[in-house]
C-alpha positions in Angstrom: 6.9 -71.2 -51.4 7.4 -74.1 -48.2 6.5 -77.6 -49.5 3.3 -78.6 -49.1 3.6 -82.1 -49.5 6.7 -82.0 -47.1 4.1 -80.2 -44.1 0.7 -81.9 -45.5 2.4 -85.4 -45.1 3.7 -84.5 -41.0 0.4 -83.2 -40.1 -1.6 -86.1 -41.9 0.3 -88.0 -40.0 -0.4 -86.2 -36.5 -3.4 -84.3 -36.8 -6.8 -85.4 -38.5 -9.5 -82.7 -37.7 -13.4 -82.9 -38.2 -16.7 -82.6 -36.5 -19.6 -83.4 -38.5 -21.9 -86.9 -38.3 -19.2 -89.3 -39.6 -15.9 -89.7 -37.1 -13.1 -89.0 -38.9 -11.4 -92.3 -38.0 -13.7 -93.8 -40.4 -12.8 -92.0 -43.1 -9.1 -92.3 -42.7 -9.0 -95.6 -41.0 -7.9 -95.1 -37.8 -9.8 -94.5 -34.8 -8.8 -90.9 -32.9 -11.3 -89.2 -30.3 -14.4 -87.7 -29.8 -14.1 -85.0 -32.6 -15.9 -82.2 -30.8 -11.8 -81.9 -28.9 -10.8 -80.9 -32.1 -10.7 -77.4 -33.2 -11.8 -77.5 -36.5 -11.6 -73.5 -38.1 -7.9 -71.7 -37.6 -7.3 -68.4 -35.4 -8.9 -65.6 -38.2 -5.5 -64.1 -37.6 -3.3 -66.7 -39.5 -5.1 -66.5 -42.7 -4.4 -62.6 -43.0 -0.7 -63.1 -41.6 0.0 -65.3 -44.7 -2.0 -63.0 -46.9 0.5 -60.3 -45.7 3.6 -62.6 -47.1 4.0 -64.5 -43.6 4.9 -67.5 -45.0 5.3 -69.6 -40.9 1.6 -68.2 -41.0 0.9 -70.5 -44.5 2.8 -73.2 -43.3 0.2 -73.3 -39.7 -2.9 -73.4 -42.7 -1.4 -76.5 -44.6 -0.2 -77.6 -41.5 -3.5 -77.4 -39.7 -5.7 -78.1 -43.0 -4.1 -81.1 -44.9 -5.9 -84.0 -43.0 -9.4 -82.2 -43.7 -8.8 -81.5 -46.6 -7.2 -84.6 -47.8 -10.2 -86.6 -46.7 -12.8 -84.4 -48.5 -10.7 -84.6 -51.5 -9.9 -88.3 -51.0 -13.9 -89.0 -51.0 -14.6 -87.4 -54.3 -11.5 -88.6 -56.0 -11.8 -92.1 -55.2 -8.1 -92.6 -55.1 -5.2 -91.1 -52.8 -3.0 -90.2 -55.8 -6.5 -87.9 -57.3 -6.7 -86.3 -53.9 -2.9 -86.2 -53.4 -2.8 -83.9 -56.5 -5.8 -82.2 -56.0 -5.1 -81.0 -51.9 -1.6 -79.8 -53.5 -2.8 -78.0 -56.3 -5.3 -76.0 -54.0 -2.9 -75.4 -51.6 -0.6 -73.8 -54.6 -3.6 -71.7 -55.3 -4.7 -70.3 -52.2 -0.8 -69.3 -51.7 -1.0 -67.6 -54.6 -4.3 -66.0 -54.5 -4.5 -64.7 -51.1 -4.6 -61.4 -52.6 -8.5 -61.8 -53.5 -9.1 -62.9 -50.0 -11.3 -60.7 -48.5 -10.2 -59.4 -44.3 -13.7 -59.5 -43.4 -15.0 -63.1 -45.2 -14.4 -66.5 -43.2 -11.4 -69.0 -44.3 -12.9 -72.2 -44.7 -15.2 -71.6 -47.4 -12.7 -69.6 -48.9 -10.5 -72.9 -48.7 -12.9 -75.5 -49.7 -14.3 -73.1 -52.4 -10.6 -73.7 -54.6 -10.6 -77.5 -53.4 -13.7 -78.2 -54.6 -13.1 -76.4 -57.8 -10.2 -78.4 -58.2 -11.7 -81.7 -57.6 -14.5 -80.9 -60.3 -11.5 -79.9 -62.8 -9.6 -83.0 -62.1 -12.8 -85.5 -61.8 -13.5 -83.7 -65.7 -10.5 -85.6 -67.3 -10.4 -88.9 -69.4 -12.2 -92.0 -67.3 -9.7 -93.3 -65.2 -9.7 -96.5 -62.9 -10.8 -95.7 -59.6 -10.2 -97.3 -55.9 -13.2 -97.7 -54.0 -13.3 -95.0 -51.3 -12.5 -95.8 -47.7 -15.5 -94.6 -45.8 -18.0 -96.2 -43.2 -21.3 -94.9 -41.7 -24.6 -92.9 -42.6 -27.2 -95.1 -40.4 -26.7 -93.4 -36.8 -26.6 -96.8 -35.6 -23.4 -97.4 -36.9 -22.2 -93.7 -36.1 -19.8 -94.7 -33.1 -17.7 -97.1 -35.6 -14.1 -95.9 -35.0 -13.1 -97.6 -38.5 -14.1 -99.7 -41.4 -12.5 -102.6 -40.2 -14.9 -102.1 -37.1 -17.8 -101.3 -39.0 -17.0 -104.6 -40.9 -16.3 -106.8 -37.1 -19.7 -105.2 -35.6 -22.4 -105.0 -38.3 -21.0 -107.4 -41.4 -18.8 -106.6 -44.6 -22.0 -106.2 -46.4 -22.2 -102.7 -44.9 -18.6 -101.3 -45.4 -19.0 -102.6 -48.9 -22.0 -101.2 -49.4 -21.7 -97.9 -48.3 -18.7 -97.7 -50.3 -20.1 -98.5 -53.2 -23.4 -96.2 -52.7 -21.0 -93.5 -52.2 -18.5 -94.6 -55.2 -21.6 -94.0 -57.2 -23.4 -91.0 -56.1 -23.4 -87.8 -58.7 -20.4 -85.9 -58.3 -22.4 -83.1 -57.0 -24.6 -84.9 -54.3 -20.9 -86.8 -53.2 -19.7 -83.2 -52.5 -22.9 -81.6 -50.9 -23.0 -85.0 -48.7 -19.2 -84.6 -47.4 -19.0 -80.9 -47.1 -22.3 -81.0 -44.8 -22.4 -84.3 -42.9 -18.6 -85.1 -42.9 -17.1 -81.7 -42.9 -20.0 -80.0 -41.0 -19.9 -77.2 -42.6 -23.2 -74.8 -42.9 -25.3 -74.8 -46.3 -24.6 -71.2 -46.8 -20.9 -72.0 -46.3 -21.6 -75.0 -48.9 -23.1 -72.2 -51.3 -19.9 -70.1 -51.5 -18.2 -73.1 -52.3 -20.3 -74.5 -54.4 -22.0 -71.8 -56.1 -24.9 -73.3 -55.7 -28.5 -72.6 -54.0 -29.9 -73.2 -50.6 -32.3 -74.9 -51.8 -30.1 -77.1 -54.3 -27.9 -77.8 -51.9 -30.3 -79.4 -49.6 -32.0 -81.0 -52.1 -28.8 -82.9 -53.0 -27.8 -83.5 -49.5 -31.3 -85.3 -49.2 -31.3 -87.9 -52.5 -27.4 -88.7 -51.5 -29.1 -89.4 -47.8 -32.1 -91.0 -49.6 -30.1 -93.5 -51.4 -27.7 -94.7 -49.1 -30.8 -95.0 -46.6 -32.7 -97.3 -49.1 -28.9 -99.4 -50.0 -28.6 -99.9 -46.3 -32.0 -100.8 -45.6 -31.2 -103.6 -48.4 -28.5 -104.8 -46.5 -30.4 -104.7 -42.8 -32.8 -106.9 -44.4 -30.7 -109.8 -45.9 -28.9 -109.4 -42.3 -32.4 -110.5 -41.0 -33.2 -113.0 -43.5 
């Protein structure tokens, strides 16, 4: 099998791909542009290439899916060495169960469906210390914020801090509903294949993780105006 890390690591560096309500700059640190230039599923064809035994067809999949995937996994890990291991170990899945891919089903659920497994398995061992995740933005009025550093210059440290604490704390399972729908866009009944969860669930989660970082924020707005 190619190395992973080897092609994950050249197109983190190149590519970093996105288009739900938080930029993708913020998340990784660095502005980029508008995301809606960004292609953000792969041609269908690739996926059954590789599931045929093309491995230049795998190698386009890591290649095009690493960033995304490295910043979902990065925000429920908490760390980059969690999410390292965790992007690499789903990658080493999917290449070896591409036989239970279904022709007709979509990729990216398919995708985030072992990532997010993994990320539950590996956020299930012993307490660990954890790095407080880099991420900016749920107010739409910071929205436009190309990084934390600028989130930090236009509306105060108090915000980057405390959004990264809110979502440092949220249940593992609102975290993930939050970043698969507002940060990875993807659909809620695309977030039920992953998750195995209900519409309903889902939504519900989506809403307290939106609910609390709303009431933090609002917090914060008002000691700004005090």
């Amino acid at each position: 099998m190619p190395s992973i890390r080897s092609v994950g690591t050249r197109a983190n560096s190149t590519r970093c791909s996105g288009g739900g309500l938080l930029c993708a700059g913020i998340i990784c640190g660095t502005p980029i542009p508008d995301q809606r230039e960004f292609v953000t599923e792969i041609d269908p064809s690739v996926p059954l290439r590789a599931q045929r035994g093309d491995e230049q067809a795998f190698l386009e999949i890591v290649e095009f899916y690493y960033p995304r995937c490295l910043r979902f996994a990065r925000n429920m890990m908490g760390n980059e060495q969690d999410a390292e291991e965790a992007v690499q170990d789903a990658f080493v899945r999917v290449h070896d169960s591409f036989h239970r891919f279904r022709e007709d089903a979509r990729f990216d659920p398919w995708l985030f469906r072992i990532l997010a497994n993994r990320c539950r398995t590996l956020l299930g061992r012993a307490k660990r210390h954890r790095e407080l995740i880099e991420y900016g933005e749920v107010p739409l009025a910071i929205a436009s914020a190309a990084s934390p550093i600028e989130i930090e210059e236009e509306f105060g440290a108090d915000w980057a801090e405390e959004v990264r604490l809110v979502l440092e704390t949220l249940p593992p399972e609102q975290r993930e509903a939050f970043l698969l729908r507002h940060v990875e866009d993807l659909s809620y009944e695309d977030i039920a294949v992953i998750t195995g969860a209900g519409l309903s669930a889902l939504r519900m989660r989506v809403k307290r993780a939106c609910d609390t970082l709303r009431i933090r924020l609002t917090e914060v707005e008002k000691r700004h105006g005090s």
